[in-house]
PDB file of N, CA, C and O in Angstrom:
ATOM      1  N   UNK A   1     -64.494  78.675 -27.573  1.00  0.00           N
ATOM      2  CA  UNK A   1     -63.985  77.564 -26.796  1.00  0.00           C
ATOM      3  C   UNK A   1     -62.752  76.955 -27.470  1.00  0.00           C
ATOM      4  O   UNK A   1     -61.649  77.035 -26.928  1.00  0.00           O
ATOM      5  N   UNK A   2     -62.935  76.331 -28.679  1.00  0.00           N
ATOM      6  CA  UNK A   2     -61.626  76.163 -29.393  1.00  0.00           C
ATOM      7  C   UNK A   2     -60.986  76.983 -30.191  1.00  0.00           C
ATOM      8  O   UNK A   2     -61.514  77.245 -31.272  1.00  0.00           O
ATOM      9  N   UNK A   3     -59.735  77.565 -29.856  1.00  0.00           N
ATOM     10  CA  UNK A   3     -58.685  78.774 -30.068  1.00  0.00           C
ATOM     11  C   UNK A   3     -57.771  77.789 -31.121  1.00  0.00           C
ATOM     12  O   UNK A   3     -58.120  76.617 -31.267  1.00  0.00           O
ATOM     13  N   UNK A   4     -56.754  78.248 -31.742  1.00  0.00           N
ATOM     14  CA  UNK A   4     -56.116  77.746 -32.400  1.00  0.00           C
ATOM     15  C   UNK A   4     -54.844  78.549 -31.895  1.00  0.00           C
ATOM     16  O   UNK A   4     -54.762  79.745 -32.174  1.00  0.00           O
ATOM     17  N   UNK A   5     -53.925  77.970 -31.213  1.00  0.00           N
ATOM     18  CA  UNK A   5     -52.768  79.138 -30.919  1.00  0.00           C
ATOM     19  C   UNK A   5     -51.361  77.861 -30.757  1.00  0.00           C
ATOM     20  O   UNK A   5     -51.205  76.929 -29.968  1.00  0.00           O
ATOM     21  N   UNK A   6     -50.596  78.334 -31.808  1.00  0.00           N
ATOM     22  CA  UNK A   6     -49.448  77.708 -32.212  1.00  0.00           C
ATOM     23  C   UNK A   6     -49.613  77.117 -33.720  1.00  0.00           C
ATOM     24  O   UNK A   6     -50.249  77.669 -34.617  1.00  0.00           O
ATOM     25  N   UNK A   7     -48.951  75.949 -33.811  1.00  0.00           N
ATOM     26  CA  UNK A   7     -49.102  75.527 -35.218  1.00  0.00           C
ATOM     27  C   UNK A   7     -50.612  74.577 -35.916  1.00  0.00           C
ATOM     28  O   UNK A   7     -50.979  73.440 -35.617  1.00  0.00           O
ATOM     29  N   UNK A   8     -51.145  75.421 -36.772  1.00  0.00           N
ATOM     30  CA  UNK A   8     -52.236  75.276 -37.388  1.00  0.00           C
ATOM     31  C   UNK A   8     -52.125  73.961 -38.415  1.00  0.00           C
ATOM     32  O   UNK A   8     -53.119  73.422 -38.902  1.00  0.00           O
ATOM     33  N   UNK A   9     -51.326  73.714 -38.558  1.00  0.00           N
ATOM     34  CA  UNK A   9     -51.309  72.416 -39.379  1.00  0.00           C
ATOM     35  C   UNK A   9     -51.187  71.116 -38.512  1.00  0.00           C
ATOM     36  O   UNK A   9     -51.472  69.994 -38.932  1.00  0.00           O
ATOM     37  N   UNK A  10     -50.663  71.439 -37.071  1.00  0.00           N
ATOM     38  CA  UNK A  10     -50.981  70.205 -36.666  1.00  0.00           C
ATOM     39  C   UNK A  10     -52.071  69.968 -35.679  1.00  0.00           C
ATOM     40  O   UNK A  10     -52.092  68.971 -34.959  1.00  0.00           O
ATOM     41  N   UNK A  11     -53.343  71.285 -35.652  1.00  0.00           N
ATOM     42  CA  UNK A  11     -54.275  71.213 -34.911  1.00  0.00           C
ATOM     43  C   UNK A  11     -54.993  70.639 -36.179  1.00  0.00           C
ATOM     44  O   UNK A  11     -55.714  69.669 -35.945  1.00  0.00           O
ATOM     45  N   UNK A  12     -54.922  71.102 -37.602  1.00  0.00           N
ATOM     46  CA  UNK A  12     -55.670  70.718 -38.591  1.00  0.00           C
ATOM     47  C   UNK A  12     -55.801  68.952 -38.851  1.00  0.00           C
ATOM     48  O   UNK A  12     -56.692  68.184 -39.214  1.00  0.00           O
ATOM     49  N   UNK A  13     -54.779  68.871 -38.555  1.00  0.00           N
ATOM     50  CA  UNK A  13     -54.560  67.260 -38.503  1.00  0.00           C
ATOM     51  C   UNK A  13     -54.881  66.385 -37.249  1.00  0.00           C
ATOM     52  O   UNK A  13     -54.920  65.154 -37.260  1.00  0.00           O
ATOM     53  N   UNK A  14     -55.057  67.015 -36.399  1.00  0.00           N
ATOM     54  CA  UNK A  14     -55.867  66.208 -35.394  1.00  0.00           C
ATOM     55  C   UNK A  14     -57.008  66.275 -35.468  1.00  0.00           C
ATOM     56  O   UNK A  14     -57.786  65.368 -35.172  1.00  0.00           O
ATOM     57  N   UNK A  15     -57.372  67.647 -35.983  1.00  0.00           N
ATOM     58  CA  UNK A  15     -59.027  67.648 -36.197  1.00  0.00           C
ATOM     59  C   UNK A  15     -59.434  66.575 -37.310  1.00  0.00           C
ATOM     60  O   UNK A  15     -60.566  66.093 -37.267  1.00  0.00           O
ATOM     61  N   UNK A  16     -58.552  66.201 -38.283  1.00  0.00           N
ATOM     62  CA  UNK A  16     -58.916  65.093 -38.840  1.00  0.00           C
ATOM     63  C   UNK A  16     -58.948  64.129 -39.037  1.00  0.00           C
ATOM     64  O   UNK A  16     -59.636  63.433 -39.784  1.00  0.00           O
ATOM     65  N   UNK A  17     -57.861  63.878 -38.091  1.00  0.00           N
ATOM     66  CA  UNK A  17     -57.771  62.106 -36.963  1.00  0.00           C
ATOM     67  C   UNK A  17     -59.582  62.190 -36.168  1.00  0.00           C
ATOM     68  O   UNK A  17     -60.506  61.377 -36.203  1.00  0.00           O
ATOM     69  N   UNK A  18     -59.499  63.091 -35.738  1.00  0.00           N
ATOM     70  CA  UNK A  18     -60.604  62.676 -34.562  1.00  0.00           C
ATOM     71  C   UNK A  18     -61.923  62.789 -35.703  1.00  0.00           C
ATOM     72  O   UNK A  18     -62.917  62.450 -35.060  1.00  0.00           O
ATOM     73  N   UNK A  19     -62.234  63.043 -36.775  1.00  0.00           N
ATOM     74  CA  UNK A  19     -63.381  63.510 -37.946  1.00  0.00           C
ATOM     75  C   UNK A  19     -63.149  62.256 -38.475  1.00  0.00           C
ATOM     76  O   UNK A  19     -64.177  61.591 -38.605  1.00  0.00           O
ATOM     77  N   UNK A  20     -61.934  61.622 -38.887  1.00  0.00           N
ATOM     78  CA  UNK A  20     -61.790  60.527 -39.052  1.00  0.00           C
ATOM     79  C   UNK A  20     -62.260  58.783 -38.203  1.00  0.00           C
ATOM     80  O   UNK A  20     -62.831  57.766 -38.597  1.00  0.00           O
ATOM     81  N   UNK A  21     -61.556  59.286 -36.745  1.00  0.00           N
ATOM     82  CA  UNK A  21     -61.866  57.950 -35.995  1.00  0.00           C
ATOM     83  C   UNK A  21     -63.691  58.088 -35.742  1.00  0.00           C
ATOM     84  O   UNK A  21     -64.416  57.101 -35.618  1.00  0.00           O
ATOM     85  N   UNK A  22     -64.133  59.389 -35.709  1.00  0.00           N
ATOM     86  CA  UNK A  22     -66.016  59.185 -35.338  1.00  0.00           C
ATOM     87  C   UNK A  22     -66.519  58.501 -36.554  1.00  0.00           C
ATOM     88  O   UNK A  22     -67.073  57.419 -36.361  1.00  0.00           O
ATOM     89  N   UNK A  23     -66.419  58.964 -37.858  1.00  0.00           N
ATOM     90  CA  UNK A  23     -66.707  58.431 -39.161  1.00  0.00           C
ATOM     91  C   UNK A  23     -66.686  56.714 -38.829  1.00  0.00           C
ATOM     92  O   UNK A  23     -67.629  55.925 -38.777  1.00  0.00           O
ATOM     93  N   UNK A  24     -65.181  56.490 -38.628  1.00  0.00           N
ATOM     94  CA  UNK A  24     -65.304  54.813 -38.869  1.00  0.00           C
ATOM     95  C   UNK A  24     -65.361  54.469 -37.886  1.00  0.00           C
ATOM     96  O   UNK A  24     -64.828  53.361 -37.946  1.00  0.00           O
ATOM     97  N   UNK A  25     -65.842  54.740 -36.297  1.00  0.00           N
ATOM     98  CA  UNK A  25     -66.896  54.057 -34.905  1.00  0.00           C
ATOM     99  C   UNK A  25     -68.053  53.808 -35.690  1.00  0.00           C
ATOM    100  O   UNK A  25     -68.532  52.675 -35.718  1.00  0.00           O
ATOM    101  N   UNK A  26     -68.644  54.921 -36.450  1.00  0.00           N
ATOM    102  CA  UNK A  26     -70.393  54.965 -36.883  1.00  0.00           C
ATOM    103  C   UNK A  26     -70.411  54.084 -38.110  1.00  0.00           C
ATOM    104  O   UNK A  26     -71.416  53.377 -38.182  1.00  0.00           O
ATOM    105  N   UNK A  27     -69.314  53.926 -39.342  1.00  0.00           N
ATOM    106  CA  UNK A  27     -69.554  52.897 -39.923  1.00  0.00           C
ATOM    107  C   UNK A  27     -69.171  51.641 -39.261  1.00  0.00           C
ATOM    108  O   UNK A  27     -69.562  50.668 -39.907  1.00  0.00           O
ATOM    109  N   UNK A  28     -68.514  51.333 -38.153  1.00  0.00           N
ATOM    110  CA  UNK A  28     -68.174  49.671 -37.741  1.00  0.00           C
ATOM    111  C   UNK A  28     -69.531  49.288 -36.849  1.00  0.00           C
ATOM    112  O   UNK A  28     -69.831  48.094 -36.840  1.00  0.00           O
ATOM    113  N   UNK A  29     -70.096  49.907 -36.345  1.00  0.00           N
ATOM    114  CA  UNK A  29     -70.869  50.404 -35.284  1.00  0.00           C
ATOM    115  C   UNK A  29     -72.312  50.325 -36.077  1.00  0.00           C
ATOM    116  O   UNK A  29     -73.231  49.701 -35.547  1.00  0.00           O
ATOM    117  N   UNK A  30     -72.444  50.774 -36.975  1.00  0.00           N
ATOM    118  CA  UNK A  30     -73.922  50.415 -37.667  1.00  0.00           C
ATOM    119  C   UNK A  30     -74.357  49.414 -37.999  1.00  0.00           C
ATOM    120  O   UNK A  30     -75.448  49.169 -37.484  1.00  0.00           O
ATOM    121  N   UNK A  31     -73.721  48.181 -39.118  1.00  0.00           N
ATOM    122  CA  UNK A  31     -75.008  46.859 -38.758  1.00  0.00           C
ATOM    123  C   UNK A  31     -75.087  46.467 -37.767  1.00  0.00           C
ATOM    124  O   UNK A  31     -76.238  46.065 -37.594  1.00  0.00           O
ATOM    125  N   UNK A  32     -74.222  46.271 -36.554  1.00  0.00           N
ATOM    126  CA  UNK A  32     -74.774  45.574 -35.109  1.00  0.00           C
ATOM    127  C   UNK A  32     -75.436  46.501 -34.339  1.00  0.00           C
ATOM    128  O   UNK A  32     -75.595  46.153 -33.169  1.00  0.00           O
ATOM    129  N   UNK A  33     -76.039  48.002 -34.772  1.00  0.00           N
ATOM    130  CA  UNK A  33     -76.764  48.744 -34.071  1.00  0.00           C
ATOM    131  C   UNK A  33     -78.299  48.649 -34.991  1.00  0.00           C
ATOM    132  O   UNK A  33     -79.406  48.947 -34.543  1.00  0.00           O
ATOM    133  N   UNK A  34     -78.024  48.202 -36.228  1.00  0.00           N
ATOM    134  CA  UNK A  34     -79.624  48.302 -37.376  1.00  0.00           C
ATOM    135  C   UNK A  34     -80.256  46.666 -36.084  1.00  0.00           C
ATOM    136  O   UNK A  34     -81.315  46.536 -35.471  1.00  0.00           O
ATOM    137  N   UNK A  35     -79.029  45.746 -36.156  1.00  0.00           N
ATOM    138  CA  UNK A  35     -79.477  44.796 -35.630  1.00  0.00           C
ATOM    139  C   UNK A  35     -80.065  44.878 -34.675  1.00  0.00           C
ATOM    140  O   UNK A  35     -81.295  44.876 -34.716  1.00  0.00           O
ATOM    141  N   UNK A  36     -79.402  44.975 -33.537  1.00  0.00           N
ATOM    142  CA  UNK A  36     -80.270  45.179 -32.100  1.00  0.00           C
ATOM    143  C   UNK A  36     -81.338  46.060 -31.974  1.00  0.00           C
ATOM    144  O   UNK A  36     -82.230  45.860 -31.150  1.00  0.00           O
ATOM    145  N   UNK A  37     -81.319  47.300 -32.939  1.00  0.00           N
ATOM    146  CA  UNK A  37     -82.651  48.017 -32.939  1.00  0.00           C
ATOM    147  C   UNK A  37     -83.872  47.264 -33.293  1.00  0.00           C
ATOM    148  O   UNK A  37     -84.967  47.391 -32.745  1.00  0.00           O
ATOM    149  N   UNK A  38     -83.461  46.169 -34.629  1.00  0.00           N
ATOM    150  CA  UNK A  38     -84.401  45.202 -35.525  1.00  0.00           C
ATOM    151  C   UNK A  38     -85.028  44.511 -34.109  1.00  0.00           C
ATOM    152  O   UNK A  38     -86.192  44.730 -33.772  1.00  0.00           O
ATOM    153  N   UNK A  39     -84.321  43.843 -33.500  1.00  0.00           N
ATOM    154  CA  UNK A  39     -84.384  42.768 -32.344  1.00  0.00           C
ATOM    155  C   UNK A  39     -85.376  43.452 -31.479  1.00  0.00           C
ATOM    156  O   UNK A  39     -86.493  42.949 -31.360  1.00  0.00           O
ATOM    157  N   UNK A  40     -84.984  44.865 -30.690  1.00  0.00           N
ATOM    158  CA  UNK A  40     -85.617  45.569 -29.771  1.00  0.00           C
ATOM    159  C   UNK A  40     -86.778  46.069 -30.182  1.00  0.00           C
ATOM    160  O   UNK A  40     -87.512  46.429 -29.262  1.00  0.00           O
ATOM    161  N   UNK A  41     -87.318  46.254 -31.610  1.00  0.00           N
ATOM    162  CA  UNK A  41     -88.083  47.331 -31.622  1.00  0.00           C
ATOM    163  C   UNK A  41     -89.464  46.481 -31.980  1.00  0.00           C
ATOM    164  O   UNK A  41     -90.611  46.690 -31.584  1.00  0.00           O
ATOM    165  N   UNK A  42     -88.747  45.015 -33.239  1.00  0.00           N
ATOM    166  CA  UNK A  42     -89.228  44.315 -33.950  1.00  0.00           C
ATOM    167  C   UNK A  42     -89.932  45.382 -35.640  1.00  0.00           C
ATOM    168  O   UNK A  42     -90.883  44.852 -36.214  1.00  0.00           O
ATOM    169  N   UNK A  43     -89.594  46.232 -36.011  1.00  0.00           N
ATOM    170  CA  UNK A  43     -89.550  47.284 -36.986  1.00  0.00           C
ATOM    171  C   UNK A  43     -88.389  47.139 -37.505  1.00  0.00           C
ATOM    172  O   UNK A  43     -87.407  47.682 -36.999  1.00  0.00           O
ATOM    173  N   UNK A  44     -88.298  46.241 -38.803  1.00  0.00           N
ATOM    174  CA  UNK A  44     -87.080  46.083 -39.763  1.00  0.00           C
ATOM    175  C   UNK A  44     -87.520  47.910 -40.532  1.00  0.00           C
ATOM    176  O   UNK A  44     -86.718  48.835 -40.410  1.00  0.00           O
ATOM    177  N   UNK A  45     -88.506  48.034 -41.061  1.00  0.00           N
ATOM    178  CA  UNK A  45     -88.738  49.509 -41.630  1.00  0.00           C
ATOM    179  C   UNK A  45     -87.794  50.764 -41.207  1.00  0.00           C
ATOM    180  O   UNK A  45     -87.387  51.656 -41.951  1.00  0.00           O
ATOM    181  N   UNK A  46     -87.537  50.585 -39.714  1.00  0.00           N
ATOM    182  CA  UNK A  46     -87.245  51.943 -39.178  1.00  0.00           C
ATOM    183  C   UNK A  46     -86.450  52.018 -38.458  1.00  0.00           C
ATOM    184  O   UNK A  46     -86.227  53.057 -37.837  1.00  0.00           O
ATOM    185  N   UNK A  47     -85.627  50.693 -38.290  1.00  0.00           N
ATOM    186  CA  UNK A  47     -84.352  50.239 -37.374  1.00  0.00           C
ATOM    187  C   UNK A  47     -83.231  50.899 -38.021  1.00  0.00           C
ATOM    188  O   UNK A  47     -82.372  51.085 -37.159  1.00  0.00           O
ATOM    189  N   UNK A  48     -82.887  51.298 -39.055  1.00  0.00           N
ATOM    190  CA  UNK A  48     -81.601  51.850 -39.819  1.00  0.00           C
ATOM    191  C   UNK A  48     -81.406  53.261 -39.557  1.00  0.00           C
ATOM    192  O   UNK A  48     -80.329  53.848 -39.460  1.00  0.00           O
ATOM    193  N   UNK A  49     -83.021  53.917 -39.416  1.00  0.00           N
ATOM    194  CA  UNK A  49     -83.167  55.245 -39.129  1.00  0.00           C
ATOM    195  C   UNK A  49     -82.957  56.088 -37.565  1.00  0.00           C
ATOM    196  O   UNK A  49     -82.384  57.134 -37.259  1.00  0.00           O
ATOM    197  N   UNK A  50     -83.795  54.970 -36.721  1.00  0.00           N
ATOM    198  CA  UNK A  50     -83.287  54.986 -35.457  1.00  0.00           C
ATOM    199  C   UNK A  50     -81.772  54.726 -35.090  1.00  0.00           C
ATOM    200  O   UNK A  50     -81.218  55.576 -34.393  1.00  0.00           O
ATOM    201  N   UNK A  51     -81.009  53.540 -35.534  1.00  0.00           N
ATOM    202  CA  UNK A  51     -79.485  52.841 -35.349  1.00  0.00           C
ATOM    203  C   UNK A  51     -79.235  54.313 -35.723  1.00  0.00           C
ATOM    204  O   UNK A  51     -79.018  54.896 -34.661  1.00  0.00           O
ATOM    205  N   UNK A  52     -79.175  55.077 -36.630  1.00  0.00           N
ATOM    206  CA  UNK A  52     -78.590  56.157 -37.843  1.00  0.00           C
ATOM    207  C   UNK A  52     -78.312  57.379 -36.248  1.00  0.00           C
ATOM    208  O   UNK A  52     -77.356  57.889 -35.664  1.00  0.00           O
ATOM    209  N   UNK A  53     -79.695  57.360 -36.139  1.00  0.00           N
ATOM    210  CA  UNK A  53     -79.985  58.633 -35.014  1.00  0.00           C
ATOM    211  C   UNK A  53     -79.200  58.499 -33.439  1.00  0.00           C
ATOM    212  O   UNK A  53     -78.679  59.386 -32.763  1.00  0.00           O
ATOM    213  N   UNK A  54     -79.317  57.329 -33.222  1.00  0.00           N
ATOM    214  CA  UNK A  54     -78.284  56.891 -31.977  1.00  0.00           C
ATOM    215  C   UNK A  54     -76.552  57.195 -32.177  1.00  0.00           C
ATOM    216  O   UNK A  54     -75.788  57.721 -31.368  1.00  0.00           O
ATOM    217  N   UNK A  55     -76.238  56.623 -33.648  1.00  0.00           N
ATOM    218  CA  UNK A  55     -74.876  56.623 -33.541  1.00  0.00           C
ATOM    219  C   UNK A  55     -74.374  58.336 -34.049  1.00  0.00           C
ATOM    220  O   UNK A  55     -73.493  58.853 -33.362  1.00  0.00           O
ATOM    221  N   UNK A  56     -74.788  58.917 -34.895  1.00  0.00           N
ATOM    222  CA  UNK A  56     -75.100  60.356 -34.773  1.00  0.00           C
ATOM    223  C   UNK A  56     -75.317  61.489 -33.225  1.00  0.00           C
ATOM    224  O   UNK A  56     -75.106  62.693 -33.083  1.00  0.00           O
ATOM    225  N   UNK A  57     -75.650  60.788 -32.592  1.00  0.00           N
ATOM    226  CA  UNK A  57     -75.352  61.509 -31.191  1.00  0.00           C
ATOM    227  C   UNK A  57     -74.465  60.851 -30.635  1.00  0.00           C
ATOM    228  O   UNK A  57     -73.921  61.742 -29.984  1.00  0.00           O
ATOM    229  N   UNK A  58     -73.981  60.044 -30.439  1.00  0.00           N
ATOM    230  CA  UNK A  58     -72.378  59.160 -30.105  1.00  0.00           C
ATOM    231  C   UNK A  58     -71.320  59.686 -30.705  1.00  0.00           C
ATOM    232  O   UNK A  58     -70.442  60.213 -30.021  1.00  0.00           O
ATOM    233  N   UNK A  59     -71.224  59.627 -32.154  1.00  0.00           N
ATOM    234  CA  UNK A  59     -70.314  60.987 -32.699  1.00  0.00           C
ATOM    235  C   UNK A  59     -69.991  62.236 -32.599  1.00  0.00           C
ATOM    236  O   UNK A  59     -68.892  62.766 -32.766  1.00  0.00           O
ATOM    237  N   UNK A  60     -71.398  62.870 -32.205  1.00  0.00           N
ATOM    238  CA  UNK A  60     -71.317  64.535 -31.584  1.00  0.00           C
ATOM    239  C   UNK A  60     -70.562  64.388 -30.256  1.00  0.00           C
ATOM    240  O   UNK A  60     -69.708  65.216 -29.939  1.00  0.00           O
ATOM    241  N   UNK A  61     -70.834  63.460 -29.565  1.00  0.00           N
ATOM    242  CA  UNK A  61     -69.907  63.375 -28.335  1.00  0.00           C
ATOM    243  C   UNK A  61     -69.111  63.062 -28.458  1.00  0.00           C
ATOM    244  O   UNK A  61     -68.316  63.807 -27.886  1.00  0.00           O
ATOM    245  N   UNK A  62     -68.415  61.910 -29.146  1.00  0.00           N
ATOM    246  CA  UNK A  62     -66.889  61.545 -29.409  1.00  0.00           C
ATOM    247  C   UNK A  62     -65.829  62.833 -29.988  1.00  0.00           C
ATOM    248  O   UNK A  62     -64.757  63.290 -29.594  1.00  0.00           O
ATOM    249  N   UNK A  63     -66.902  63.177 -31.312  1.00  0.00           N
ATOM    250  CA  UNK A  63     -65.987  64.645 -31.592  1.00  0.00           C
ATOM    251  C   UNK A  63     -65.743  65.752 -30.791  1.00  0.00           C
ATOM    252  O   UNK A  63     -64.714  66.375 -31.051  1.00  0.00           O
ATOM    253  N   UNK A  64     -66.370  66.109 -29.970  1.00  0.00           N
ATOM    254  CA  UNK A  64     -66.610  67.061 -29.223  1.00  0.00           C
ATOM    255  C   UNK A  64     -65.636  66.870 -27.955  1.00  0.00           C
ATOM    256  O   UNK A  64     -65.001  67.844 -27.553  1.00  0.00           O
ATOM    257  N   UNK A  65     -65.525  65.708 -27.370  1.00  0.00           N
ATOM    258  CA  UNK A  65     -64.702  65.129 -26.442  1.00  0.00           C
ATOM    259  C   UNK A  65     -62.892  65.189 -27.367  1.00  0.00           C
ATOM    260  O   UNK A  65     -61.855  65.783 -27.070  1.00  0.00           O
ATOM    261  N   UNK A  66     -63.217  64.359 -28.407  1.00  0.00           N
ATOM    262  CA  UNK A  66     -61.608  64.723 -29.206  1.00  0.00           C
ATOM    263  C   UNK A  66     -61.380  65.836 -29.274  1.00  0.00           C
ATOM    264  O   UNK A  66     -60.416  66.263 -28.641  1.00  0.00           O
ATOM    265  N   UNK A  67     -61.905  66.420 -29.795  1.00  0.00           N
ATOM    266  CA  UNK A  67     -61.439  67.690 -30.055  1.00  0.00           C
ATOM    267  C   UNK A  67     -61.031  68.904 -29.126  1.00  0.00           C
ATOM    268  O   UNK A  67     -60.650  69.994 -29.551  1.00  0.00           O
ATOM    269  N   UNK A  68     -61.161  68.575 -27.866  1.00  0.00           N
ATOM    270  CA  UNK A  68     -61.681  69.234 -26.536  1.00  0.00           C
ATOM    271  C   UNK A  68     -60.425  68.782 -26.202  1.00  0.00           C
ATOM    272  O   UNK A  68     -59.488  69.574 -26.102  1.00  0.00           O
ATOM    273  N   UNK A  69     -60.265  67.277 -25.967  1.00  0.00           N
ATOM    274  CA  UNK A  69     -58.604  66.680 -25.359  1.00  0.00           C
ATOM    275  C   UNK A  69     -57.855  66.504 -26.380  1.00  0.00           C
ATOM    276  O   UNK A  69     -56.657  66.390 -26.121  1.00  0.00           O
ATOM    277  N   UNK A  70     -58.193  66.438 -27.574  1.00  0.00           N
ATOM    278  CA  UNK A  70     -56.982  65.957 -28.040  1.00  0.00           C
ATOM    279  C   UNK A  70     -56.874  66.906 -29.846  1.00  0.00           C
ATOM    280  O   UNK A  70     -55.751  67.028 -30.338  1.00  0.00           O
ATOM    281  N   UNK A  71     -57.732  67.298 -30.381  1.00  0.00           N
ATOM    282  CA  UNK A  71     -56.860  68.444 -31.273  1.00  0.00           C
ATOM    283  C   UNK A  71     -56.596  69.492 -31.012  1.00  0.00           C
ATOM    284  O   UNK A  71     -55.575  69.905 -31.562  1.00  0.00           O
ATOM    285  N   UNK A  72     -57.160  70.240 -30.289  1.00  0.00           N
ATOM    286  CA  UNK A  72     -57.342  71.588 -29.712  1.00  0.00           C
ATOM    287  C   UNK A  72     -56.641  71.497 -28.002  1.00  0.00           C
ATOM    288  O   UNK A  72     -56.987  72.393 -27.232  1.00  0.00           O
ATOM    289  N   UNK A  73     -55.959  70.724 -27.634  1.00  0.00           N
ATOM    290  CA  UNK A  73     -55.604  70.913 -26.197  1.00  0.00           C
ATOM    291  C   UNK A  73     -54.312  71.775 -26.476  1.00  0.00           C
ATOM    292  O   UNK A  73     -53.832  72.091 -27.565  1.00  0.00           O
ATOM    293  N   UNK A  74     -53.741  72.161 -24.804  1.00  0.00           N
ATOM    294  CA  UNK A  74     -52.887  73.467 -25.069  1.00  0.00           C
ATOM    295  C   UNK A  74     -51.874  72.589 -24.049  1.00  0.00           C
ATOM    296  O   UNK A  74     -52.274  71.915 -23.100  1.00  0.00           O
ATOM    297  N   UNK A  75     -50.591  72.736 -24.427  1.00  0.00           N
ATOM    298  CA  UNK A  75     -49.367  72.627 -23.425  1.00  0.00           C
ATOM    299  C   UNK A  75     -49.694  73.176 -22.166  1.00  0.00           C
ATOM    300  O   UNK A  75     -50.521  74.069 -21.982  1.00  0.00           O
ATOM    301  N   UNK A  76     -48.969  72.570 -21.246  1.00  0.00           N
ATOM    302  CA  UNK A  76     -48.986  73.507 -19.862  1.00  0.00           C
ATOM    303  C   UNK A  76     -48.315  74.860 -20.124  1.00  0.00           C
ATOM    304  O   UNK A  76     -48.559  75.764 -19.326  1.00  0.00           O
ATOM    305  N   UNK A  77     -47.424  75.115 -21.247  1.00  0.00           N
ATOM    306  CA  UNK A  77     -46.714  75.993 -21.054  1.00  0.00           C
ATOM    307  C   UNK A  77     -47.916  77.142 -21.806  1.00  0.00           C
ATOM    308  O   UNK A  77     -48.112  78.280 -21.379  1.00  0.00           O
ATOM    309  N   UNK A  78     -48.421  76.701 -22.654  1.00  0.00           N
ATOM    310  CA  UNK A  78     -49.371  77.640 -22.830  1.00  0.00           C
ATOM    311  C   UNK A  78     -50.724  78.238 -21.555  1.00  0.00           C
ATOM    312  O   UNK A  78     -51.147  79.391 -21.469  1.00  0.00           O
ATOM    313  N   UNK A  79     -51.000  77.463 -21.004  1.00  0.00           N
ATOM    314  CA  UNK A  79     -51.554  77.373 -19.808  1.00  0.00           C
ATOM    315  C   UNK A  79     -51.176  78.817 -18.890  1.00  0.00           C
ATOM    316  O   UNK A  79     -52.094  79.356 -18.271  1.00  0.00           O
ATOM    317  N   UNK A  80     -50.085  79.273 -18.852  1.00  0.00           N
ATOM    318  CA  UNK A  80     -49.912  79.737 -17.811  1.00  0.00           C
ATOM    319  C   UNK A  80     -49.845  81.263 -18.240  1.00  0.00           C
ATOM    320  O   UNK A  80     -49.124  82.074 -17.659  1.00  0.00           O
ATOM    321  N   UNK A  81     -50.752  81.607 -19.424  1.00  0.00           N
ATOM    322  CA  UNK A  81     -50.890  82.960 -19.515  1.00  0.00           C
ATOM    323  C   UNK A  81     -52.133  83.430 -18.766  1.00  0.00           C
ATOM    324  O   UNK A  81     -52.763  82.709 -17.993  1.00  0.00           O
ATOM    325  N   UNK A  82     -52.515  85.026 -19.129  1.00  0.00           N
ATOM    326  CA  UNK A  82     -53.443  85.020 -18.698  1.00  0.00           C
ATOM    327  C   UNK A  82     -54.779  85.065 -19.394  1.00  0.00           C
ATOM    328  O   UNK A  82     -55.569  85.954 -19.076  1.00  0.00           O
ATOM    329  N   UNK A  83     -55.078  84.234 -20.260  1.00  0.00           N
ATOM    330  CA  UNK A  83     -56.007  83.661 -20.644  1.00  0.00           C
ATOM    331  C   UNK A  83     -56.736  82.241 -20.466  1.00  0.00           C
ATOM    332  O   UNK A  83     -57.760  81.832 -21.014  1.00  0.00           O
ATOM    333  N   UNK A  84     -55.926  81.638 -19.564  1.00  0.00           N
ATOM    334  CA  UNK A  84     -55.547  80.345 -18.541  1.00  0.00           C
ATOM    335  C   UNK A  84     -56.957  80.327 -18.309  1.00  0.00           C
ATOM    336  O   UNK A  84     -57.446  79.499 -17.540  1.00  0.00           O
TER     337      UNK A  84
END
């Protein structure tokens, strides 16, 4: 699914913008998720582990979505071979 075709240093670098921006969603994103789990569950024990497990599948999708539109996307001009 993701090809690398043209310059590799600047797909490398988007891949690490977008490895980058999921990292710091899941750290800004974690005490107000330990919180509301604390609130919802009333389990201070196991709220960090659950928050942990929620924002961990939010990241698989954020990366997966970046990386899909935006390190790995192809020009139109690439587009129009026949591997299109």
């Amino acid at each position: 699914m993701f090809r690398t075709r043209g310059n590799y240093l600047r797909e490398w670098l988007r891949s690490i913008m977008v490895y980058s921006g999921a990292i710091a969603l899941g750290l800004l994103l974690l005490p107000p998720t330990v919180f509301a789990v604390r609130k919802i569950t009333g389990n201070p024990t196991t709220a960090p582990y659950i928050a942990g497990a929620i924002l961990l599948a939010m990241q698989v999708v954020v990366s997966f979505l970046g990386h899909r539109n935006f390190s790995f996307r192809h020009s139109a001009v690439s587009k129009s071979g026949p591997d299109a």
